[in-house]
C-alpha positions in Angstrom: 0.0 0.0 0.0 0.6 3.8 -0.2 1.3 6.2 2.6 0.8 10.0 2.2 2.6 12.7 4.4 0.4 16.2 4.1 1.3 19.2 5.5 -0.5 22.8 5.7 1.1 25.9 6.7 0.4 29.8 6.5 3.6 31.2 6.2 7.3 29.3 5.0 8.6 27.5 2.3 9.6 23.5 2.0 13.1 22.9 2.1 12.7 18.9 1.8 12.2 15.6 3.2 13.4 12.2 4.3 11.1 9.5 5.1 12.7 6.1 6.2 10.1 3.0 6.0 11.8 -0.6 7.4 15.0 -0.5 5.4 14.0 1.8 2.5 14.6 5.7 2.8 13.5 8.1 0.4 14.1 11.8 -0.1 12.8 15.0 -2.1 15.2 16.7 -4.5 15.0 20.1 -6.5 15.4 19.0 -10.2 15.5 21.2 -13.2 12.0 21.7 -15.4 13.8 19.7 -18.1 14.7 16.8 -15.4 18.6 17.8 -15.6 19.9 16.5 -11.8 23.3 16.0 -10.6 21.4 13.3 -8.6 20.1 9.9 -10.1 16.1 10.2 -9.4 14.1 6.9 -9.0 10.8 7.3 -11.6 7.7 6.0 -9.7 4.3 6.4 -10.4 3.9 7.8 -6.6 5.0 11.2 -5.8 5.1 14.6 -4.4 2.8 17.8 -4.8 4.1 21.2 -3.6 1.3 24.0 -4.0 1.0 27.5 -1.7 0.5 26.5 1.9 0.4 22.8 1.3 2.9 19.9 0.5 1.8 15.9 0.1 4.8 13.4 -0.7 3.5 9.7 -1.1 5.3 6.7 -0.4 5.2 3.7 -2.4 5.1 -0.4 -1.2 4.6 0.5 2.9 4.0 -3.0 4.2 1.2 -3.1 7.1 2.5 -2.5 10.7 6.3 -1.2 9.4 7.4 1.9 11.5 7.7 5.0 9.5 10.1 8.1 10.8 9.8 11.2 8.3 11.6 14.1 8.6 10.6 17.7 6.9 12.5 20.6 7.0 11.3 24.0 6.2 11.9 27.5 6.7 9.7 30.2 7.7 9.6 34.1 8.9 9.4 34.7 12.9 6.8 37.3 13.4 7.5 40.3 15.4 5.1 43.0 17.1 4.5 45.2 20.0 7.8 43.6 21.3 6.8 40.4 21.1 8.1 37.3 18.6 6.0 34.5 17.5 5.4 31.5 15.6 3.3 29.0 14.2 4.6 25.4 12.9 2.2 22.6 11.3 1.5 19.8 14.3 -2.0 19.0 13.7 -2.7 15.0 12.8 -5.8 14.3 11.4 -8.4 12.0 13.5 -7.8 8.9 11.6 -3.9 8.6 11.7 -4.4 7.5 15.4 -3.3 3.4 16.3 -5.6 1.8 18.3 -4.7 2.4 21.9 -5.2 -0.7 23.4 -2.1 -2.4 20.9 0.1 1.1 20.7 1.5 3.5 23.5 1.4 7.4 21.9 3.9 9.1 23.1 4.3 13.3 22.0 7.6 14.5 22.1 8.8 18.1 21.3 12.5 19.5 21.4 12.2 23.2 21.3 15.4 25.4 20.5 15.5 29.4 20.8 18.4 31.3 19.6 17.3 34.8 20.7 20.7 36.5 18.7 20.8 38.9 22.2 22.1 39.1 25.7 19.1 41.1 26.7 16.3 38.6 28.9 14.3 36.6 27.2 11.0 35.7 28.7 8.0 33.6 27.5 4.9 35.1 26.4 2.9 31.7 25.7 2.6 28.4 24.0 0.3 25.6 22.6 1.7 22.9 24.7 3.3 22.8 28.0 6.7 23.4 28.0 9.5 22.9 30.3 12.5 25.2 30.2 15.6 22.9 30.8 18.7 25.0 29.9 20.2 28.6 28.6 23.0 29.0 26.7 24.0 32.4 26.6 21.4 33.5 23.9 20.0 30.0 23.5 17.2 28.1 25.0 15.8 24.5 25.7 12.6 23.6 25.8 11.2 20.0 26.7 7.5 18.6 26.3 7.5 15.0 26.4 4.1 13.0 27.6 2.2 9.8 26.8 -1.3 11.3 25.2 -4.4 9.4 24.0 -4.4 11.3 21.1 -1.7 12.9 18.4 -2.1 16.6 18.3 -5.0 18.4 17.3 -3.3 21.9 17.5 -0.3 23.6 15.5 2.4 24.5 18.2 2.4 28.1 18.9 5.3 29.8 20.5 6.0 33.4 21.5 8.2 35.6 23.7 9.6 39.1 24.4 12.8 40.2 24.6 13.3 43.4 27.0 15.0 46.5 25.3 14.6 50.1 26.7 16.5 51.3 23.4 17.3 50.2 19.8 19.4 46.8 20.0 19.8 44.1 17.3 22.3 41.2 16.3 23.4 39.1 13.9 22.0 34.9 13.4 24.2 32.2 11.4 22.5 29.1 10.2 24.3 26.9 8.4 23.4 25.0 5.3 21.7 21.7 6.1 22.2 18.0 4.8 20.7 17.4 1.5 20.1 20.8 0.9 20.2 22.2 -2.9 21.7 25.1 -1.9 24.8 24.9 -0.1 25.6 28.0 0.9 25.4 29.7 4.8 23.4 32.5 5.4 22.9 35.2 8.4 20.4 37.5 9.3 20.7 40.8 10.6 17.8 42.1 13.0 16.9 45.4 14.9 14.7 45.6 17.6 12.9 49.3 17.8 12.9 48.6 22.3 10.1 50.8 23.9 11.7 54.1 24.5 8.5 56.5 23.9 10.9 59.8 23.5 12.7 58.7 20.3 11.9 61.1 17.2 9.5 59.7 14.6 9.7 60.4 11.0 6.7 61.3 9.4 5.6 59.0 6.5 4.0 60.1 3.2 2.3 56.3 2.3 0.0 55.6 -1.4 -2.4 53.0 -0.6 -3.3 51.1 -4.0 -6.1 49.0 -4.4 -7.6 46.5 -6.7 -11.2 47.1 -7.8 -11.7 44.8 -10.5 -14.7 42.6 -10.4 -12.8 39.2 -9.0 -12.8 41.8 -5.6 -16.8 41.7 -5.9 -18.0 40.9 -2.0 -16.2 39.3 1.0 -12.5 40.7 -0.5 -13.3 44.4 -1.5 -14.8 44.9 2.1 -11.9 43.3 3.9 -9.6 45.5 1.9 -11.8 48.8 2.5 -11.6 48.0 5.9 -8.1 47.5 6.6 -7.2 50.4 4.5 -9.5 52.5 6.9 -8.1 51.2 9.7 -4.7 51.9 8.6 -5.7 55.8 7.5 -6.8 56.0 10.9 -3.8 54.9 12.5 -1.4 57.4 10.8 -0.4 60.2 13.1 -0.5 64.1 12.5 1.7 65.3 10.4 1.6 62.3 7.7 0.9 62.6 4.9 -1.8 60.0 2.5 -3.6 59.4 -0.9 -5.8 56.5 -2.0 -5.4 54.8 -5.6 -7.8 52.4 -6.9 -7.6 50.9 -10.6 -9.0 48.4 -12.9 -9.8 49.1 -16.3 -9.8 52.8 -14.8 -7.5 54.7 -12.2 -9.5 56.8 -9.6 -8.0 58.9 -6.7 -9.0 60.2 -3.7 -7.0 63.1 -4.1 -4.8 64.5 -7.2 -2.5 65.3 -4.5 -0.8 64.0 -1.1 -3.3 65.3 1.6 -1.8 66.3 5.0 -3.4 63.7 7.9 -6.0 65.1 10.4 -9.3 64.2 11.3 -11.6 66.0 8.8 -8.9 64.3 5.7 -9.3 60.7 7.5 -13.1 61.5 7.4 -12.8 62.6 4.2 -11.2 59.5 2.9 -13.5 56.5 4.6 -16.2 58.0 2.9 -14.6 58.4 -0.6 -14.1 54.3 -0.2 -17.6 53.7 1.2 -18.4 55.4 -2.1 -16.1 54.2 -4.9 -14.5 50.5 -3.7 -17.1 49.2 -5.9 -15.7 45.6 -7.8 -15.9 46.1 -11.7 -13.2 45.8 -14.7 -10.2 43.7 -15.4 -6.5 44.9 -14.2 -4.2 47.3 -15.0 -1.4 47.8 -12.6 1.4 49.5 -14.2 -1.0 53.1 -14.3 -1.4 53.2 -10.3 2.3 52.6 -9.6 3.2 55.3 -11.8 0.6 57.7 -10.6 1.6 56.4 -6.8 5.6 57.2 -7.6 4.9 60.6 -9.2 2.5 61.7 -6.5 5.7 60.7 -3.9 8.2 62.9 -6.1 7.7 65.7 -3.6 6.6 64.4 0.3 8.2 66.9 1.5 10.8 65.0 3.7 9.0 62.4 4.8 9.5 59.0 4.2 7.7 57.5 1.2 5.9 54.0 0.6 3.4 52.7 -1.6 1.1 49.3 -0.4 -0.4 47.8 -3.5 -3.3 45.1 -2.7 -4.6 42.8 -5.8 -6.2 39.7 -6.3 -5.3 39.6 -9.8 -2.6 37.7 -12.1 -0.4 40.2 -14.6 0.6 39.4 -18.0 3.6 42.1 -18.4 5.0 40.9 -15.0 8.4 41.8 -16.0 7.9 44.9 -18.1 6.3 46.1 -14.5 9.4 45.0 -12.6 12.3 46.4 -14.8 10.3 49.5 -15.4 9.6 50.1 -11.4 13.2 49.4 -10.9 14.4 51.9 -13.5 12.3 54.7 -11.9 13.1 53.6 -8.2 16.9 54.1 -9.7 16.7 57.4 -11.2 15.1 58.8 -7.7 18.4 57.6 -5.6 18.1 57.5 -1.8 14.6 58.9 -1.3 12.5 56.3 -3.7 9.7 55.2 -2.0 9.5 51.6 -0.3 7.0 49.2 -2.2 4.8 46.6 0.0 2.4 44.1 -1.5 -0.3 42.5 -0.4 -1.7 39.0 -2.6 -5.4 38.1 -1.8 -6.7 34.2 -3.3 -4.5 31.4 -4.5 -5.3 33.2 -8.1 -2.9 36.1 -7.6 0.3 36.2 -9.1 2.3 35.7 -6.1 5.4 35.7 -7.5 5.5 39.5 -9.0 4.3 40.5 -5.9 7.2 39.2 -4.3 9.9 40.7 -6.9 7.8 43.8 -6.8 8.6 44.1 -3.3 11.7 43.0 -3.7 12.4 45.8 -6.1 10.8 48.2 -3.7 13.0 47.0 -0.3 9.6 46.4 0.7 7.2 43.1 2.9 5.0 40.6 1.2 2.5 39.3 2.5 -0.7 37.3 1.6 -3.8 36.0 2.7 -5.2 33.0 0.7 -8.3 32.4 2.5 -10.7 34.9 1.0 
């Protein structure tokens, strides 16, 4: 018979796995498009399936009662906010992977590393299953949870903690490459942490929201988009400055120029999207990006960005990039940071991610919509 490993995630990418069944091992390798691999590959009617937030690898001739031990390795971003880091790693097993309890013991074991990349304290904010701190390490920390269960995990594991900062600190994380990897190569990662001090001058921002109104927004999307974008309006301070772009076949603004924030423009600007987020047309992206850069070619000392939110796959993806990048260029050290936001497993993921590569801007996405 077959066996099939599936895994779900929200946010990280695969970086492989070994699966070892009686005296039979087997491994995932990245192969060229045209099958060109270093590595002699085994063709077998059973296989893998990597899609966005979801990865399935089956394994052939599994002989009843054999032990299985897989191994999966993959990477992911550790979120950070109001002080606080988290994370959120796949652990749930569905119902009907369970042994019967009277013939098997189940036994949940999880080995927890932290390497915090600071001397400052480190202390625990929370976690999906009970923990036990064993040792520190200078910057590192073990964690322990090891119990006999009636049933395998129906929860991811969730971790989070703080690390205490009265002022800007930071550091530096090595990881080195692991076995089997594709990609040999080390890497680091350089981090700042903003601390709490309350006195420290702010700049003032000059941000172009862009928004998708084509008619794949029609519904549940548009008004989760009108609403964050309102919340966001009404979180920027005095001083800031805004505008609102939407497109599809057509490019509307709330403004023809950056308008100063206060509470009569932040008014202003919830109704004008009460009024014209209205999901109709196909997409056109390239016109709001260049009406977003030229309307943050004067901002007036403040630090410009642009967020663009779509839905929607693009056709010139790389006319878009190389001619974003070009202008980006030509404005030197004040060009204006580019975020994106993808909405649907639809959306062309991928040029939202070079787009805000281009821009030294965050990706992000939400696929349930």
């Amino acid at each position: 018979t077959e066996h099939s490993f599936q895994l779900f995630w929200r946010n990280g990418s695969i970086l492989g796995a070994e699966v070892t069944v009686g005296k039979k091992s087997y491994n995932t390798h990245v192969v060229d498009v045209d099958g060109n691999s270093p590595v002699k590959i085994v063709k077998t009617e059973s296989g893998g399936i990597l899609k966005s937030q979801f990865f399935q690898l089956t394994i052939p001739q599994v002989v009843g009662g054999e032990d299985i031990f897989a191994t999966i390795r993959w990477s992911q971003k550790l979120l950070y906010d109001n002080g606080q880091f988290s994370v959120d790693i796949p652990f749930r097993f569905p119902h009907y992977v369970n042994p019967l309890p009277k013939l098997f013991t189940k036994k949940e074991k999880i080995q927890l590393t932290v390497n915090s990349g600071v001397s400052k304290e480190v202390l625990l904010q929370g976690t999906s299953h009970p923990l036990k701190e064993k040792t520190r390490q200078g910057e590192k920390l073990f964690f322990l949870h090891e119990a006999v269960v009636e049933n395998w995990s129906i929860k991811d594991f969730t971790f989070s903690y703080s690390v205490y900062s009265g002022d800007v600190s930071g550091g530096v994380l090595v990881q080195r490459s692991t076995l089997r990897d594709y990609d040999d190569r080390d890497i680091f990662s350089i981090f700042l942490l903003p601390g709490n001090n309350q006195k420290r001058k702010i700049f003032r921002k000059a941000v172009v929201f862009i928004v998708d109104t084509s008619g794949s927004m029609q519904g549940k999307p548009i008004e989760n988009v009108k609403n964050a974008i309102s919340t966001a309006v009404s979180e920027l301070e005095e001083g800031d400055y805004f505008n609102i772009v939407t497109f599809n076949d057509e490019l509307h603004s709330f403004s023809s120029c950056l308008e100063k924030v206060n509470g009569k423009t932040t008014e202003n600007a919830i109704n004008w999207m009460n009024l014209n987020f209205v999901a109709q047309g196909g997409t056109d992206i390239m016109h709001p990006l260049t009406e977003a850069l030229a309307l943050l070619s004067n901002s007036d000392g403040a630090l410009p960005q642009i967020f663009l939110v779509t839905d929607g796959s693009v056709e010139d993806e790389r006319n878009i990039c190389r001619t974003v990048k070009t202008q980006l260029t030509n404005k030197g050290s004040i060009s204006p940071r580019i975020s994106t936001f993808g909405l649907g497993s639809y959306c062309n993921h991928y040029f939202l991610r070079m787009l805000a590569s281009i821009g030294k801007g965050h990706y992000d996405a939400a696929f349930d919509t």
